[in-house]
N, C-alpha and C positions, 0 to 999 in steps of 0.2 A: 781326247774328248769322248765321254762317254756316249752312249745313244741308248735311252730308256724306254721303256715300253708307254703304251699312253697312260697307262694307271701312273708309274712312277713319274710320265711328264706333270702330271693334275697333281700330285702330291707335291711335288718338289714347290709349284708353283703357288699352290695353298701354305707351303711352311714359310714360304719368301713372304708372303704377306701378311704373315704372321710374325713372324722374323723382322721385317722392315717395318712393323708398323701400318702395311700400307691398307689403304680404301682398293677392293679389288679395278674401281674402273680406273683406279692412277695405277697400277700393271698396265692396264687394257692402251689407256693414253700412253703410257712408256713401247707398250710392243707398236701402236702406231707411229712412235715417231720415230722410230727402226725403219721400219716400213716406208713411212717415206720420205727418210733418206736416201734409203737405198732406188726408192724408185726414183729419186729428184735426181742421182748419181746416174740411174742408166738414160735417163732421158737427157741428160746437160742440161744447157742455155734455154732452152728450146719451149717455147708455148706450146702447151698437149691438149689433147681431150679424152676424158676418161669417162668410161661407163663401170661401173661399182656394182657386181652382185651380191648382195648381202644374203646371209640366212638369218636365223630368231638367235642362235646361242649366238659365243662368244667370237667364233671366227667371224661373224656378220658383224657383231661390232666392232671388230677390228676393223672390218672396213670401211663400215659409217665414220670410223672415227678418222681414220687416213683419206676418206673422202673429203673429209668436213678440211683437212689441213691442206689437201692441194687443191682446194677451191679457193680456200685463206690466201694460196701461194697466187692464185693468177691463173690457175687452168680451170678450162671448161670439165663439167664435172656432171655427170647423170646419175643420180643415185635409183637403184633397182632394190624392194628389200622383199622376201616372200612371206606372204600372207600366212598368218600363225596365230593361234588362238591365245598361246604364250610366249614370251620372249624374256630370254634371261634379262636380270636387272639390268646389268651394265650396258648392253643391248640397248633397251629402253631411256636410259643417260642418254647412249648416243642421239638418237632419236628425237628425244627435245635438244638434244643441243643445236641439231641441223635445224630445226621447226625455229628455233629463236634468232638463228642466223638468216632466215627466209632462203635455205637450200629445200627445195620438194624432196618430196621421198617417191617412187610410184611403186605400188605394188604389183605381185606379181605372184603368179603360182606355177606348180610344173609342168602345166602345159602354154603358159603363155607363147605369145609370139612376139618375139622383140626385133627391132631394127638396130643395128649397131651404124654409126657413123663409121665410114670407110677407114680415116684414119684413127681412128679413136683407139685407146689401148683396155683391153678388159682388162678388170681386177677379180678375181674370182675368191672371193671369202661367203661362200653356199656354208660348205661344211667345212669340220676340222680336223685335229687328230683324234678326236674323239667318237669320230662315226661309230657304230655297235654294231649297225646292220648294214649288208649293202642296200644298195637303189635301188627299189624296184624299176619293172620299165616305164613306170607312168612319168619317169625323170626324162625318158629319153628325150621328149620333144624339145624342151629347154636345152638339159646337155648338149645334144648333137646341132642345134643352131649353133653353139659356142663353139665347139668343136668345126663345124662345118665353115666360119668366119676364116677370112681373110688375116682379120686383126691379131696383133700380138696380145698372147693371154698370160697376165702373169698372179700364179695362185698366193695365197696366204697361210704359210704353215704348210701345206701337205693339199694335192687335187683336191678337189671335191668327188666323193664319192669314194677315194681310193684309203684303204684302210690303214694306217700308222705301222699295223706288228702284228701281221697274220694275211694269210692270201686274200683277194682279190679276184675272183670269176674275171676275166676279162670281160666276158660280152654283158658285165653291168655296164650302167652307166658312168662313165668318169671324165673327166674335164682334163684335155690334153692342155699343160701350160707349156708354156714357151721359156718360161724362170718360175721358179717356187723359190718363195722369198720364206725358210723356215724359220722356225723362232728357239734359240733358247741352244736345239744340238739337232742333229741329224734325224728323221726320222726311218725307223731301218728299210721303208719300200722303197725308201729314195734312192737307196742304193742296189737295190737287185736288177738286173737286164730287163727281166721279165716288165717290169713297170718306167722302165726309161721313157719309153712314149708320151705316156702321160706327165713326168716331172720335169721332162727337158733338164735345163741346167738347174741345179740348187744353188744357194748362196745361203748360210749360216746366219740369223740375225741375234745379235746378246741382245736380252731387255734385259738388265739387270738382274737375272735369276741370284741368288745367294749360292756362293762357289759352295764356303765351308758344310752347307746342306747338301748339295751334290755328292761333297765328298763321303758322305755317309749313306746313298744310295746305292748300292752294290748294282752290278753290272757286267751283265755278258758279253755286250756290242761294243764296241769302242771304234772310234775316228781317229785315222793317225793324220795329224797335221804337224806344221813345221817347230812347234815349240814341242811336241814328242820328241820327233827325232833330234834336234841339239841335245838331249839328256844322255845320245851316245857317241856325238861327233867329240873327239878329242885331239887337241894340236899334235903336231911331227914333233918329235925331239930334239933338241941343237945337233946332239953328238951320235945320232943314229944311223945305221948304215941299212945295206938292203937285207939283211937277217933279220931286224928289227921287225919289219913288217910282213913277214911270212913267206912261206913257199906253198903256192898253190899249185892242184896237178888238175888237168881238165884231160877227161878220158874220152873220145869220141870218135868218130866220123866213120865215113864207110865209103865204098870208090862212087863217086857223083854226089856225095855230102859232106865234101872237104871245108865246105865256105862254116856250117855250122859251127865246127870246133876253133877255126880261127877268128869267128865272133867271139865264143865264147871266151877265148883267151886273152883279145886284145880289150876286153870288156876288162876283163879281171886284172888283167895290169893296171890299164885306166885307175881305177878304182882305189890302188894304191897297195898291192899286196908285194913284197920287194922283188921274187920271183916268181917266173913261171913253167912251168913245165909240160907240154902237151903231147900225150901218148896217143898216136893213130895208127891206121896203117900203113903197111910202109906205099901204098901210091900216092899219101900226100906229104910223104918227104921234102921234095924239091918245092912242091907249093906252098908249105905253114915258112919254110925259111926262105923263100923269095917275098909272101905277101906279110910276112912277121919277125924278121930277124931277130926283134929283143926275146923271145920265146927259148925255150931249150925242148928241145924235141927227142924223145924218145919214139921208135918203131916198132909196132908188131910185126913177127913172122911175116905173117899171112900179109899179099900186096891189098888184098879189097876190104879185109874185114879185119876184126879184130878178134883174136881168140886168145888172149890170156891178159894177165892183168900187168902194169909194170913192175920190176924188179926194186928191191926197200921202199916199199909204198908205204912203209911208217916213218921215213922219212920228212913223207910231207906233213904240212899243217891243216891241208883241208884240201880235198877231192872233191871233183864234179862233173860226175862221168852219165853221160846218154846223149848229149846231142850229135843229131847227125849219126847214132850209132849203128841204127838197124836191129835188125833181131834173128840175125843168121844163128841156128842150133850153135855153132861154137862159139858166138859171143854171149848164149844164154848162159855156155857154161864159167864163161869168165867171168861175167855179174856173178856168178854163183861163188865162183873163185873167189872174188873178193866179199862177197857180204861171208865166207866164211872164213877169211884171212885176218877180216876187220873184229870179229866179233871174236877175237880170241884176244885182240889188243886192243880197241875201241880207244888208241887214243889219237886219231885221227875225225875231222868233223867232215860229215860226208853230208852232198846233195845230189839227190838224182832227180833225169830231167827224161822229156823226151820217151827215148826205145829204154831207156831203162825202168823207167816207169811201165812200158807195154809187157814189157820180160816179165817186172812183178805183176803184175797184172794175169797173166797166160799162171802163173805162179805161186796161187795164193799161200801156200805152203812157205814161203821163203821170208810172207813178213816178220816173224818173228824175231829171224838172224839180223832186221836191220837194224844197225844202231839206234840204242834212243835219241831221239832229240836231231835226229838225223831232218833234211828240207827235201822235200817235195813239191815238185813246179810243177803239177799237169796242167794241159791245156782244158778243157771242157772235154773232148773225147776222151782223151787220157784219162780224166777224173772219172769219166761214166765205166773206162773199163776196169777202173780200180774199187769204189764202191756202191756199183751197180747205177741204173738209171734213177733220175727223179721227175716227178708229178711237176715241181714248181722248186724256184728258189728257195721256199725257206725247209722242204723235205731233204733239197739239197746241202745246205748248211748242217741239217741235223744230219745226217747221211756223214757227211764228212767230219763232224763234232765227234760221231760215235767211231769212226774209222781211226781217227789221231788220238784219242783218248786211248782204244785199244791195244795202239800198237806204238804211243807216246811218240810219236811223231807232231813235223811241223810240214801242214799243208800250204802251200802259194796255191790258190785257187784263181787263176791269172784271168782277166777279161778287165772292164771295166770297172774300179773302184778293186781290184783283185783286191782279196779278202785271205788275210793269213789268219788260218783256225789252229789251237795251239792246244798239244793235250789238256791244260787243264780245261780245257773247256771254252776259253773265251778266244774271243774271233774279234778280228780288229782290220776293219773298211779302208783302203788307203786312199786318200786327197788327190795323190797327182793324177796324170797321165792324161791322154785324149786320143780323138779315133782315127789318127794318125797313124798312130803307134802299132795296131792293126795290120804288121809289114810281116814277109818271111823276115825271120832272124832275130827277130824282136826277144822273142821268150829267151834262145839264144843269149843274146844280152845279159838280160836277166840273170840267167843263171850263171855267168861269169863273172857278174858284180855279186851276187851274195859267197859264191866263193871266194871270191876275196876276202873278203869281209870276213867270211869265218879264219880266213888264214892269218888275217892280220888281230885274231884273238878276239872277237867279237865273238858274246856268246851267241848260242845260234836262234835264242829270241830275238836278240836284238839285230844280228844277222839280217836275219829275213825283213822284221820291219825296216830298215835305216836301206836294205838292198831296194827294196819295192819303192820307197818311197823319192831314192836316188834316179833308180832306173826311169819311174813317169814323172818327174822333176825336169829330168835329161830333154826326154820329150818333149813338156811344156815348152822348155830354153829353146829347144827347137824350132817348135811350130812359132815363135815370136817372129821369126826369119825365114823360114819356110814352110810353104805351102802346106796343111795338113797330108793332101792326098802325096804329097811328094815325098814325104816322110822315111826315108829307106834305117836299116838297122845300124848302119853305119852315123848316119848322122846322130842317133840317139848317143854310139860312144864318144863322138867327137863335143856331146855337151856335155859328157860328165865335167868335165874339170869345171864349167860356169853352176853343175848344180852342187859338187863340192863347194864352191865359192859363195852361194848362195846359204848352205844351212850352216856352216862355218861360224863358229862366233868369233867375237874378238875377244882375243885371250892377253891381249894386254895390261899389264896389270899397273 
C-alpha cells in the first residue's frame, strides 16, 4: 500500500471524483460511512454517547456527517463545530443536513471550555491531513481539556494538529487519540515513534478511492501488508529434499552471549531453510548441541570469542553473522576477514546484525567491501552509530535513504512499524508486530528468519520485507494467547509456523 504525501492524498482524491463522476460531498458521505462502521465495530451492541468536534473544512465534515449517522443509529450525540467566517461547501451540506434533522450544532472557538460526559467517546475531526501550519498556542486551551479527559478519543484521518509528511514541534498543540480511524492509506506520521502518542493505534479505512489512479501516483512510502507479502510466499515442492531449501550459516556469539546465536538459528530453521549451520566459540559447543541438536555446529579456536571466519564459507547459501558477537580486536579482524573473502566471490547473501553492525560502524572505511544488496538490522543505537545521530524521525529516514543508496545496501530499521529503506530509495513501514515484542532476543529472531529466507533463494528485497513482516506476524500469533508483557523471544519462534500458516495461500488448483 502506498502512503502519499498530502498534496498527492488531495490529488488522488480530486481525480476519483472526477473519475467516478462523483458530487465531492457523496466522497465525504462514503468516507463517513467508513467511519462509522468502524466506529459501530469497536463499540458492538452497545448504546454510546458521543461528543463530535468538528472544524470548517472537510475533516469537520466528516464528522458532522458521521455524527448525523450514529444519531440516525440510536446514540446520543453532541455535536461541537468552531466558529469560522468560512467553511468548505460540503462542510456546509453537512450542516443543513443536521439543522433538518432537528440535531443542534453548538459552537465553539479555541478557547472554549467544554464539559465532556464521563462516558461519552470524543470524535476528533478539528483538522485534517491537510494542516499547512502548526497551532498556535491560542489552541492549547481546547486541545489540552481533550487531552486532559478521561474519555476515549478517536481522530479522523490523522490528530488534529499533527502534520500528515513533515515534522511536528512537539510542544504544539495536538490531540492525543486513542485510534485514528485514517482514510484511504497510511499517513506517514502515523508511523514514526516520535508521534505514537498522539495516533495511538491506526486502522486503515477504503472510501472507495479509484486503485487504477493510485497506481499512477509514484511513491516513496509504501505499507507492507498481508496481500504484499503472499506475492513471495510460494508452496514446498512434492519431491524436494533438505538441499532444496538452502544452507544457512549464522556466525555469532561470544562467552555469556551463547543464547543469541541459538536464537538466531532455531529462528532460521523455523523459518524453513533445509540446513543450518552455526559457527561460535568453542565455549558454546556443548550448549548450541544440547539446547539445538538439528543445528551443525562449527568451532572457533579461540574458547570465548571468535577470531576467524568458517572454513568453505561459499558453501553456504546466506550468512548471518553479529549476534551475540562482541567486538573483541580479533573478531574485528574476522569481519574483516570475511567482508574480504565475500567480495572476491559475492556469491553468497550476507546479513549482518548486532557487533557487526558496531565493528562497521568503529569502521567506516570497510563499507565499501560490503556486498551489494547485503541486510542490515540495527537497532536505533546501532543505526545512530552507523549514520550519525538525528533531530527527528523523518532527518532519520533521510539519514538512512542516503546511507543505503550510497553503499546499495538493505537497511531493517527495527522498532515499531520497522521500516526496511532500500537503495533505490524507497522505504516501505511494516503492518505487524506490537510492544511485546520489545524482549532481549527479539532482533535475534529476526535476523535468523531473513537468513533463512535468503538461503532459501529469496531475493534479498524480498528477504527482508516477507522476514519482517513473518517475524511481527509471529508476535501478533503470540500475544492472542499470551500476555503482551510476557512475551519472551522464544515464543515469537514457536509462532512462526501459525504465521507461515497464516500468509500461505491455497495453492490448490
Amino acid at each position: 500500500m502506498k502512503i502519499l504525501s498530502a498534496a498527492d492524498m488531495y490529488k488522488w482524491e480530486q481525480l476519483t471524483i472526477k473519475s467516478q463522476n462523483l458530487a465531492p460531498a457523496e466522497l465525504m458521505e462514503r468516507a463517513a460511512e467508513a467511519l462509522f462502521h468502524a466506529i459501530q465495530q469497536y463499540i458492538g451492541e452497545r448504546h454510546a454517547s458521543f461528543v463530535v468536534l468538528c472544524g470548517f473544512g472537510n475533516n469537520g465534515g466528516d464528522g458532522l456527517a458521521v455524527g448525523r449517522m450514529l444519531y440516525n443509529a440510536g446514540h446520543t450525540v453532541k455535536i461541537y463545530l468552531l466558529a469560522h467566517e468560512s467553511y468548505s461547501t460540503e462542510n456546509q451540506i453537512n450542516q443543513q443536513r443536521l439543522i433538518e434533522m432537528g440535531l443542534s450544532i453548538t459552537p465553539i472557538t479555541s478557547e472554549s471550555f467544554l464539559e465532556f460526559p464521563e462516558k461519552s467517546i470524543l470524535i476528533d475531526a478539528l483538522f485534517g491531513y491537510g494542516l499547512s501550519r502548526r497551532l498556535d498556542d491560542s489552541w492549547k486551551t481546547l486541545i489540552d481539556q481533550i487531552n486532559a479527559a478521561s474519555n476515549t478519543t478517536l481522530s479522523v484521518d490523522i490528530p488534529s494538529g499533527l502534520f500528515a509528511d513533515k515534522p511536528t514541534p512537539l510542544e504544539a498543540p495536538i490531540i492525543r487519540a486513542n485510534i485514528t480511524y485514517t482514510l484511504s492509506c497510511p499517513k506517514l506520521s502515523l508511523l514514526f515513534p516520535k508521534y505514537a502518542h498522539f495516533s495511538g493505534t491506526f486502522k486503515v479505512l477504503d472510501i472507495g478511492l479509484d486503485k487504477i489512479i493510485l497506481s499512477r501516483i509514484p511513491a516513496t512510502y509504501h505499507y507492507t501488508q498481508k496481500e504484499d507479502i503472499q506475492l513471495f510466499v510460494t508452496p514446498l515442492e512434492k519431491f524436494s529434499h533438505k538441499g532444496t531449501y538452502g544452507h544457512s550459516c549464522i556466525i555469532g556469539g561470544c562467552y555469556g552471549s551463547i543464547g543469541a546465536i541459538i536464537l538466531a538459528s532455531k529462528a532460521s530453521l523455523k523459518t524453513g531453510c533445509g540446513m543450518i549451520t552455526t559457527y561460535l566459540p568453542a565455549c558454546g559447543y556443548s550448549i548450541i548441541q544440547s539446547a539445538f541438536p538439528e543445528a551443525q555446529v562449527q568451532t572457533d579456536a579461540r574458547e570465548t570469542h571468535i577470531s576467524t571466519i568458517p572454513e568453505q564459507i561459499t558453501k553456504y547459501n546466506a550468512i548471518g553473522v553479529g549476534m551475540g558477537m562482541g567486538t573483541h580486536p580479533d573478531t574485528e579482524k574476522a569481519l574483516f576477514q570475511l567482508l574480504k573473502q565475500h567480495s572476491l566471490t559475492s556469491k553468497v547473501s550476507v546479513l549482518f546484525d548486532a557487533d557487526a553492525i558496531n565493528i562497521l560502524a568503529k569502521n567506516p572505511d570497510w563499507h565499501a567491501l560490503i556486498p551489494s544488496y547485503s541486510i542490515l538490522t540495527p537497532h536505533p543505537k546501532e543505526l545512530e552509530r552507523l549514520v550519525g545521530s538525528w533531530a527527528d524521525d523523518f532527518e532519520k529516514i533521510k539519514k538512512v535513504r542516503e546511507w543505503s543508496h550510497r553503499y546499495q545496501q538493505i537497511v531493517v530499521v527495527k522498532g515499531a512499524n520497522s521500516t526496511i529503506v532500500l537503495p533505490d530509495g524507497n522505504v516501505h513501514f511494516n503492518a505487524t508486530g506490537n510492544p511485546g515484542m520489545a524482549t532481549g532476543g527479539s532482533g535475534d529472531v529476526l535476523s535468523g528468519i531473513i537468513t533463512s529466507l535468503l538461503a532459501q533463494h529469496h531475493a534479498p528485497v524480498n528477504a527482508a520485507l516477507l522476514g519482517v513482516y513473518l517475524h511481527g506476524l509471529a508476535g501478533d500469533i503470540a500475544a492472542t494467547s499470551i500476555h503482551e508483557k510476557s512475551i519472551t523471544a522464544t515464543d515469537i519462534i514457536n509462532h512462526l509456523s501459525a504465521a507461515w500458516q497464516n500468509v500461505s495461500r491455497d495453492y490448490a488448483q
